[in-house]
C-alpha positions in Angstrom: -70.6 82.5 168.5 -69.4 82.5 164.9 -71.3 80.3 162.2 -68.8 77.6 161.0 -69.2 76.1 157.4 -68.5 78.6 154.1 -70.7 78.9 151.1 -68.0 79.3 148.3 -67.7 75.8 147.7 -71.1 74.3 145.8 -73.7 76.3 147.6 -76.6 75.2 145.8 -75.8 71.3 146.6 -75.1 71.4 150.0 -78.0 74.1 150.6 -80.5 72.1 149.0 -79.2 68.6 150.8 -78.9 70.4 153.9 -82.9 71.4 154.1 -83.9 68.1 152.5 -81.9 66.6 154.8 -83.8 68.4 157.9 -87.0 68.0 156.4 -86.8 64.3 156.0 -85.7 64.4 159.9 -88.8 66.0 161.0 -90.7 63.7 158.4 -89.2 60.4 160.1 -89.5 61.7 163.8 -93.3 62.3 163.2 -93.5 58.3 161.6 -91.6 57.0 164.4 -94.6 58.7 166.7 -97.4 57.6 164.7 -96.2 54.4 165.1 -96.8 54.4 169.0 -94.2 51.4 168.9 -91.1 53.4 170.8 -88.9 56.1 170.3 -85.6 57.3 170.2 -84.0 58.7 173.7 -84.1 62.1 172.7 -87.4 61.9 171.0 -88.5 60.0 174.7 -87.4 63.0 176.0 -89.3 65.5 174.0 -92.5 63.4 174.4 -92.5 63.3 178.3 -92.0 67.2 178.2 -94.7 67.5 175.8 -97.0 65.6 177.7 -95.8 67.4 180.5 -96.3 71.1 179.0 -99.1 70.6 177.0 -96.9 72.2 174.4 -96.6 70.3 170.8 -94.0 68.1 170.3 -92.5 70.5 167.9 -92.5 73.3 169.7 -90.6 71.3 172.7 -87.5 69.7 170.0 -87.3 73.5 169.3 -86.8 74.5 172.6 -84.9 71.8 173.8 -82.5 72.4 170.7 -81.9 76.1 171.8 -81.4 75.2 175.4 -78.9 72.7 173.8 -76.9 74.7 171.7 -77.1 77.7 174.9 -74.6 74.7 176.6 -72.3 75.1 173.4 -71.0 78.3 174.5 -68.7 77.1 177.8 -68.2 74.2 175.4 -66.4 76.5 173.2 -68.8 75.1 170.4 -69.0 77.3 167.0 -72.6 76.1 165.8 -73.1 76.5 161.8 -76.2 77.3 159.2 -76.8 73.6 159.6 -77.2 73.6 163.3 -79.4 76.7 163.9 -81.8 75.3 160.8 -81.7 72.0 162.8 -83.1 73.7 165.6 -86.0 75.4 163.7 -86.9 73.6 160.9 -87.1 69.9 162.4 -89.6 71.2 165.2 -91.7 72.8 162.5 -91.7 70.0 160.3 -92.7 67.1 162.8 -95.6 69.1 163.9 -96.7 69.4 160.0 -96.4 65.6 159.7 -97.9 64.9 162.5 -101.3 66.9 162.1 -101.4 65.1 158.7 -100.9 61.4 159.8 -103.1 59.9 161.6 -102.6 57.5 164.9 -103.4 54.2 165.3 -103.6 51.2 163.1 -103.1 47.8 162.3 -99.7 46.8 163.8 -98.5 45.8 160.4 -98.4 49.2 159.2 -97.2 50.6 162.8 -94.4 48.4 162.2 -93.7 49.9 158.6 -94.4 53.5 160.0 -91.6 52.7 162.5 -89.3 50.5 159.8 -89.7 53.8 157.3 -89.2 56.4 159.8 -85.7 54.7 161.0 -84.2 54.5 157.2 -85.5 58.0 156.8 -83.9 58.8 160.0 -80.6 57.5 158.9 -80.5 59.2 155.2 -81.5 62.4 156.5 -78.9 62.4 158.8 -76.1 61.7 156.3 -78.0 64.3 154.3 -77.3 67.1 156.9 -74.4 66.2 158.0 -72.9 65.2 154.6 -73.7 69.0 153.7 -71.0 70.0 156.3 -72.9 73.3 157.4 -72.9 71.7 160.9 -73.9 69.5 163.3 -77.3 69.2 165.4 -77.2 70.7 168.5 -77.1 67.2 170.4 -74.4 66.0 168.5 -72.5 68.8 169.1 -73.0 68.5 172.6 -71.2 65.2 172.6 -68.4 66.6 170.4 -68.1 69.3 172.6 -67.6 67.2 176.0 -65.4 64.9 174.6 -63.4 68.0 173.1 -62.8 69.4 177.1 -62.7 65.9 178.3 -59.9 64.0 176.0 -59.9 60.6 178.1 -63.8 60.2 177.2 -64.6 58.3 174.4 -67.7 59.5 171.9 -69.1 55.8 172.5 -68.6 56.7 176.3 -69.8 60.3 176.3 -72.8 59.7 173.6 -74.2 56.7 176.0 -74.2 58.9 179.5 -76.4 61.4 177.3 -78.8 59.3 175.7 -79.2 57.1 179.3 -79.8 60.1 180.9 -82.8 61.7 178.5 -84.0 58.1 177.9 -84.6 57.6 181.6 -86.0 61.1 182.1 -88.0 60.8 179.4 -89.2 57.3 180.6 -90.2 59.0 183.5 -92.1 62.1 182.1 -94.5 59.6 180.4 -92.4 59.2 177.0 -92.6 56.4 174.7 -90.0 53.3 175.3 -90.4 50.0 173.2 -89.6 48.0 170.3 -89.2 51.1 168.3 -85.7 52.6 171.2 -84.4 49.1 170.6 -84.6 48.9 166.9 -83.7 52.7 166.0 -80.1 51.9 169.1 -79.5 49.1 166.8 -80.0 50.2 163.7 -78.9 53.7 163.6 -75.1 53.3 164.1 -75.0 51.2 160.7 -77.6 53.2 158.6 -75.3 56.6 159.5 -72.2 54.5 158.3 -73.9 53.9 155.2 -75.7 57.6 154.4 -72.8 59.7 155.6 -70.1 58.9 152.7 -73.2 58.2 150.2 -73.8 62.0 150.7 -71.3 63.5 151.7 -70.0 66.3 149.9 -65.9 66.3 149.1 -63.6 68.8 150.5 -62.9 71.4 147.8 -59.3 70.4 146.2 -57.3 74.0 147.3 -53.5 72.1 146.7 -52.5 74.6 143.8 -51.0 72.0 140.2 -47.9 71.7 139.2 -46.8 74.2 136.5 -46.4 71.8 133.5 -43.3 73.5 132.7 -41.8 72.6 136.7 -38.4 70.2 137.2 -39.3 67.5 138.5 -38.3 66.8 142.3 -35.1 65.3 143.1 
């Protein structure tokens, strides 16, 4: 699969957002944890397998991520910088965070562990995403189905997925609570408000008007 997403146009900006971006992810997934007040559906998912592996939970978003991005290829998918580095970088990050925070708590701050890590959540994902080198591997996954299956709606296709790993998840010993209702609720409004605040315009390739030109008739 080809990468997607050039370099020409303001490198340094979007490469620097992009990895900001992914390191703020992992920062917020590990707060979210620490918390022990609920999750979101994927990161339900990646707990259950961790407690099922014995593997960290890094080490599982890692995997999971490759698996996902494996499906992109009957998908017809092209993954970008952004979306490999997603795959990596998040995993290794969360599992730094997390060996430096420690569990447990008052609830008061469990509740601002969970309240941080959700508005981190949000601005790191208009970071990445902003910095148009690609979407994560899950997101593309729901592109990618709704690209094949044109009478699917995102809304549609992006609730099947997140039932489904929510309930296995759920099942595998993950963490469901006040935290999965707050981060459903919340994280449709926070994206709508990160994405445009960081996103990074389209370079302008229409060519000007000689200043000599007619004008048109």
């Amino acid at each position: 699969m080809a990468l997607i997403g050039n370099l020409r146009h303001r490198p340094a900006r979007r490469l620097a957002q992009l990895y900001v971006g992914l390191v703020l992810y992992g920062v917020s997934m590990a707060l979210m944890i620490r918390s022990g007040l609920g999750l979101d559906p994927w990161d339900v998912f990646h707990q259950g397998l961790s407690e099922l592996t014995g593997l960290s939970f890094g080490t599982v978003t890692i995997a999971v991520g490759a698996l996902v991005l494996l499906l992109w290829i009957p998908l017809r998918q092209r993954p970008g910088l952004g979306t490999v580095s997603n795959v990596v970088v998040i995993g290794l990050v969360v599992d730094s965070t997390l060996a430096l925070l420690p569990s447990g708590g008052p609830l008061g701050v469990r509740i601002a562990l969970l309240v941080t890590g959700i508005v981190a959540n949000g601005a790191a994902t208009g970071m990445y995403l902003g910095a148009r080198l690609g979407p994560g591997p899950r997101d593309g996954l729901m592109t990618g189905f709704v690209a094949r299956r044109p009478g699917w709606s995102i809304r549609l296709v992006r609730t099947v997925i997140e039932v489904t790993v929510l309930a296995l998840g759920w099942l595998l010993g993950g963490t469901v609570g006040l935290g999965t209702v707050a981060y459903a609720l919340a994280i449709g409004p926070l994206a709508q408000l990160f994405i445009p605040l960081f996103a990074v315009p389209e370079p302008d390739t229409a060519a000007p008007a000689p200043a000599t030109a007619a004008p048109a008739v």
